[in-house]
C-alpha positions as CSV (number, residue, x, y, z in Angstrom):
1,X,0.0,0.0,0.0
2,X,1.4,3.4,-1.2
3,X,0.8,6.2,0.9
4,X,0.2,9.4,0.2
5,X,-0.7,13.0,0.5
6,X,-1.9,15.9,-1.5
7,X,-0.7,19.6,-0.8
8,X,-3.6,21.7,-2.2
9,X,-6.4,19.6,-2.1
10,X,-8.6,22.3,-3.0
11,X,-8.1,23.1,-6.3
12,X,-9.1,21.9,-9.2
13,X,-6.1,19.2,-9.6
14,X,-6.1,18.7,-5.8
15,X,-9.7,17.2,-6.2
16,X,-9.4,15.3,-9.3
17,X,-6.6,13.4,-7.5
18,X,-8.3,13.0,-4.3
19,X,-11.3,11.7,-6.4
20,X,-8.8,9.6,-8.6
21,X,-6.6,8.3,-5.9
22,X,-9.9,7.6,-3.4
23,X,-10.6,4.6,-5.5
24,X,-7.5,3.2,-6.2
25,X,-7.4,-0.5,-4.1
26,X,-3.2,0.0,-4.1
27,X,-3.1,3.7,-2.9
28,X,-4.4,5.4,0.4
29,X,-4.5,9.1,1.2
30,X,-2.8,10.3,4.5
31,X,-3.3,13.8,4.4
32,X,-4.9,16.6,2.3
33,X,-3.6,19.9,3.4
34,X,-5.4,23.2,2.9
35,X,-4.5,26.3,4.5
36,X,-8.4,27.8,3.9
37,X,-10.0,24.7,4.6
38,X,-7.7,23.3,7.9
39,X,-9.8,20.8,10.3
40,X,-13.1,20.7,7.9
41,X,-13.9,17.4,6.8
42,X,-13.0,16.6,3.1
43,X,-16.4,15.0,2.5
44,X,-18.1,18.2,3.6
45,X,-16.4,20.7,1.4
46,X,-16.7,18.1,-1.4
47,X,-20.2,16.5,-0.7
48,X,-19.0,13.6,-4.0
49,X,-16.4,12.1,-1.7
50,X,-19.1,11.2,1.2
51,X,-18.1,7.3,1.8
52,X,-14.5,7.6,0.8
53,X,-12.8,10.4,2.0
54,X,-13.4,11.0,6.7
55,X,-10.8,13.2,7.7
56,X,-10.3,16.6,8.1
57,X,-8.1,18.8,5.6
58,X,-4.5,19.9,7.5
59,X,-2.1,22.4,7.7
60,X,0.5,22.3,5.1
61,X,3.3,21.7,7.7
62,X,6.1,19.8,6.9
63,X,5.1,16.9,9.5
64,X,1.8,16.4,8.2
65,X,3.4,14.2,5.8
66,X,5.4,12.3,7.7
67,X,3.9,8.6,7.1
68,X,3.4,9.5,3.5
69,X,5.8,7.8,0.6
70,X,4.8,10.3,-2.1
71,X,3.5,13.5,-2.1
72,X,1.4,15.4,-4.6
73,X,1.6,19.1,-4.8
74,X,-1.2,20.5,-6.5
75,X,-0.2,24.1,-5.8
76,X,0.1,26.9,-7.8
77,X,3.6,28.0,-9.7
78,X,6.6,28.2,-6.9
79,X,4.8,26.7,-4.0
80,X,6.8,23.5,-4.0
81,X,10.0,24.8,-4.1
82,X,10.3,25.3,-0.6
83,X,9.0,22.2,1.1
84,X,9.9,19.7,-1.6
85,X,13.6,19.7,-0.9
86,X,13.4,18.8,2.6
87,X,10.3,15.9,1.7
88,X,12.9,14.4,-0.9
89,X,15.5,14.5,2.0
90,X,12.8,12.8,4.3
91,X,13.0,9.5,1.4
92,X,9.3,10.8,0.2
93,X,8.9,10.9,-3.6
94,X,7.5,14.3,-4.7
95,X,5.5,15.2,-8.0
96,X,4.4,18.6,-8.5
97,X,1.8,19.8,-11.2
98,X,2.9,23.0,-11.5
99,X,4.7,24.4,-14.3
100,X,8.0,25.6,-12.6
101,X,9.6,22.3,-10.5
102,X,13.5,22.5,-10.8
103,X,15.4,19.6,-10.7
């Protein structure tokens, strides 16, 4: 089992993962952060993940993902540039949907 959280889970591409990875038998979600959303339930912000989806959205804190092995950002341009190093130093694998990720 792959796990795995989302940075920006309220955007567009934050949801369509959440929705995507939600039914996926292989792959469980950790943590969905959201600094406008912190400690509402996912399921009540997006009413289509009811049954699936129980916790709360988190802070985007750097410990939040600490029993994840990947981590999605779904953030806009820049916003991974910052907390992706340290994750990749941490042994979590990072993908970022924005436009800008350096290498």
């Amino acid at each position: 089992m792959i796990k795995v959280g989302i940075v920006g889970g309220t955007g567009y591409t934050g949801v369509e993962l959440i929705r995507l990875i939600a039914n996926h038998s292989e792959v469980q979600i950790e943590v969905v952060t959201s600094r406008s959303n912190a400690g509402t339930v996912v399921s009540d912000v997006y009413p289509t993940l009811r049954g699936r989806i129980g916790f709360a959205f988190s802070e985007p804190t750097l410990e939040a993902y600490n029993t994840c092995d990947f981590v999605f950002f779904a953030t806009p341009n820049a916003t991974a540039l910052v907390p992706a190093p340290a994750l990749l130093y941490a042994g979590i694998t990072v993908s970022d949907f924005a436009v800008d990720m350096q290498s």
